[in-house]
LUMTI-881226 format. One record per residue (C-alpha): x, y negated, z negated; chain. Coordinates in steps of 0.001 Angstrom, whole numbers, padded with zeros to 6 digits. Layout:
        xx        yy        zz   mol
         X         Y         Z     A
...
//
This chain:
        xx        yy        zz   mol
    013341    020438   -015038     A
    014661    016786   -014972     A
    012835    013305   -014605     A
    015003    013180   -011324     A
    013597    016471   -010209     A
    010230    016555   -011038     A
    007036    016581   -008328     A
    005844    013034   -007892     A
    001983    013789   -006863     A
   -001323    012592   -008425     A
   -004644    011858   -007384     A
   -007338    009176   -007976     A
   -011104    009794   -008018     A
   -013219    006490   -008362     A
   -016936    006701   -008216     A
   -018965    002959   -008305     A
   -022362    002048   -007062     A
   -020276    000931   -003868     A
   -017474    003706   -003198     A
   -017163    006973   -003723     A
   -013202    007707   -003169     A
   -010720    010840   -003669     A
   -007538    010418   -002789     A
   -004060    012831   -003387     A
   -000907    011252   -003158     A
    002558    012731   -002699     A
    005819    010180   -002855     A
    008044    012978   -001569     A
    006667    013925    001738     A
    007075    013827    005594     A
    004352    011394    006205     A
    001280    013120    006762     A
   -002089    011506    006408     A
   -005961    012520    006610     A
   -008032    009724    006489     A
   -011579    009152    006207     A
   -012644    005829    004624     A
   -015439    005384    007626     A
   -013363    002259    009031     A
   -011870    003744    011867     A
   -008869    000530    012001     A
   -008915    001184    008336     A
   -007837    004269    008861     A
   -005406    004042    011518     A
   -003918    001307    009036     A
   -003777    003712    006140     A
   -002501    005920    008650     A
    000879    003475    009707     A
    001874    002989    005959     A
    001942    006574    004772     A
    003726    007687    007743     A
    006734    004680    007659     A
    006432    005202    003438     A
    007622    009100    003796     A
    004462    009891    001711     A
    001839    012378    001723     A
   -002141    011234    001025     A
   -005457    012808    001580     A
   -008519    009682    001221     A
   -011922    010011    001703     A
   -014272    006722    001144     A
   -018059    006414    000997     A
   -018712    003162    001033     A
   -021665    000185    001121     A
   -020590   -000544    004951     A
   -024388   -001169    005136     A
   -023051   -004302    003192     A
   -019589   -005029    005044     A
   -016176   -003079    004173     A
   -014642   -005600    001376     A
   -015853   -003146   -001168     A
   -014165   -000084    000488     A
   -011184   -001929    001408     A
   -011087   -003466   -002315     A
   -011399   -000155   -004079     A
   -009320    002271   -001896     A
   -006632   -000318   -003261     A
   -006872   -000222   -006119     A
   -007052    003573   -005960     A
   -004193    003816   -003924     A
   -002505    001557   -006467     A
   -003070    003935   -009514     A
   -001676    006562   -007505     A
    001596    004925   -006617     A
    001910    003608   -010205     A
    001005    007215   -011818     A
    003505    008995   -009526     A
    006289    006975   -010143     A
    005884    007591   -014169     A
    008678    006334   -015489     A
    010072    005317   -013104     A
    013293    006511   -013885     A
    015979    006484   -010894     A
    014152    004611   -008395     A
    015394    001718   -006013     A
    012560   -000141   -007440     A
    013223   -003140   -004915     A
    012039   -003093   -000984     A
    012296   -004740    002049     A
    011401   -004782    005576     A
    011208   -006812    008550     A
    008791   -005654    011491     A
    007824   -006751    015044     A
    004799   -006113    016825     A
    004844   -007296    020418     A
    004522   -011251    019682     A
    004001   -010527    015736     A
    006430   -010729    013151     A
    005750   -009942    009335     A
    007993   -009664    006369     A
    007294   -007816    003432     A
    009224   -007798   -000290     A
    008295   -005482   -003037     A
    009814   -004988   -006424     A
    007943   -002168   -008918     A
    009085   -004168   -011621     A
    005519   -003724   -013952     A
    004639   -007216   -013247     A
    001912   -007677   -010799     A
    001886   -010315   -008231     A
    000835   -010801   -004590     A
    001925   -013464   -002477     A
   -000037   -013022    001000     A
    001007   -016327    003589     A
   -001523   -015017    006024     A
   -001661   -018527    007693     A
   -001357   -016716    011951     A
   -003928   -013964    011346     A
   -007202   -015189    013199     A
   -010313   -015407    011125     A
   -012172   -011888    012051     A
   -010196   -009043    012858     A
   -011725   -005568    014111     A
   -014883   -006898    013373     A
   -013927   -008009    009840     A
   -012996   -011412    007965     A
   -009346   -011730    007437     A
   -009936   -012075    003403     A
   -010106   -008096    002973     A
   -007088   -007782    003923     A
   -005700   -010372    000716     A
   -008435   -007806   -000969     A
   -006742   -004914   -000196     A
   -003575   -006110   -000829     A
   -004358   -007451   -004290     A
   -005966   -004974   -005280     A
   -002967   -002377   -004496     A
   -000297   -004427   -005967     A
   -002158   -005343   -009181     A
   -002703   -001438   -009698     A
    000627   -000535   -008888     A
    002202   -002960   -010602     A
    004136   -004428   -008490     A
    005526   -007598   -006707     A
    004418   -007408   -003500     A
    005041   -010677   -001460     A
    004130   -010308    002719     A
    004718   -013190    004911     A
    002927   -013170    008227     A
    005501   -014770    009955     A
    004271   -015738    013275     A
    001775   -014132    016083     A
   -001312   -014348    017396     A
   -003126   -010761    017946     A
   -004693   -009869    014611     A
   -004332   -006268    015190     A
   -000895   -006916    015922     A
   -000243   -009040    012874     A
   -002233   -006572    010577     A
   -000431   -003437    011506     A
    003212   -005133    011772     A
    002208   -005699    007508     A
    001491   -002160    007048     A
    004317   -000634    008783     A
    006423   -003124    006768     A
    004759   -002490    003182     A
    005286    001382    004047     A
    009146    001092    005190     A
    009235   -001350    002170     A
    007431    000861   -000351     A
    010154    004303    001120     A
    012706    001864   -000279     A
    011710    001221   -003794     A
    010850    004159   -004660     A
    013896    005917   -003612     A
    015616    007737   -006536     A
    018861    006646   -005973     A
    020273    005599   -009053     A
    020460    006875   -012855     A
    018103    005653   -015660     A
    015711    002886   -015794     A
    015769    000121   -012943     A
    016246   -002743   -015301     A
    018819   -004570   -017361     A
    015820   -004917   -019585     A
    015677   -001263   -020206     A
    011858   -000863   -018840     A
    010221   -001911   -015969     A
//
């Protein structure tokens, strides 16, 4: 079997004092989801960026909500970041750059990523109100950090303009999923980099 053809599936169990996740990825699937993470917006979130990424994932999350959900939102990122980084392996034949540019009734968001091994997140969240579904808008930046840093990536999103915050929010994740079905498209031959690693 070649790199090329080769199942691109993993999981990632994390267990703290505040979450208690499982999750199964799949890269190469039809965009099925099963969600539990106890956040029902959460979930229909999670739910928008597996179906526009093409991917498969199973997530369950236990989590302090007792508390608020930054630490749920915080570590099914960085779970969901291990994933996408231990799938992709190699990396070998992959787009590795992404890019898409979605509308949500007055909402329009922008979203860049490039699974180059360097981890960054840009996040110009300057239209999302302060409290969204109940939440403050900085787990969102959480969740966002936390996925790129795992997964190694660049991930820049740019909230261009709008005013409904569950407009806004789920304009970012259908964008980071169409993004994400991009980059990680084998589509070339080797190693994505002049460098000869990424």
């Amino acid at each position: 079997m070649t790199k090329a053809s080769q199942s691109r599936e993993t999981g990632c169990r994390r267990q703290t004092k505040e979450t208690d996740i499982n999750l199964n990825l799949t890269l190469d699937g039809d965009g099925q989801a099963r969600i539990q993470s106890g956040i029902g917006f959460v979930d229909h979130m999670l739910h928008l960026l597996t179906f526009w990424a093409g991917f498969n994932m199973t997530l369950t999350c236990a989590g302090d909500l007792q508390v608020d959900a930054h630490h749920s939102l915080e570590d099914m990122g960085l779970c969901m970041g291990k994933a996408l980084a231990d799938a992709l392996g190699d990396k070998a034949g992959i787009q590795r750059v992404g890019w898409a540019l979605v509308p949500m009734d007055e909402a329009l968001v922008e979203v860049i990523v490039d699974l180059s091994g360097r981890p960054y997140l840009v996040f110009e969240d300057t239209p999302l109100p302060q409290v969204i579904a109940g939440e403050e808008r900085d787990i969102w930046r959480e969740f966002f950090k936390s996925l790129a840093f795992e997964a190694k990536m660049n991930l820049h999103i740019h909230f261009r303009y709008g005013r409904n915050g569950h407009h806004l929010i789920e304009a970012a994740f259908k964008a980071v999923g169409l993004a994400l079905r991009q980059a990680v498209a084998r589509t070339r031959f080797g190693t994505p980099s002049t460098k000869g690693c990424c």
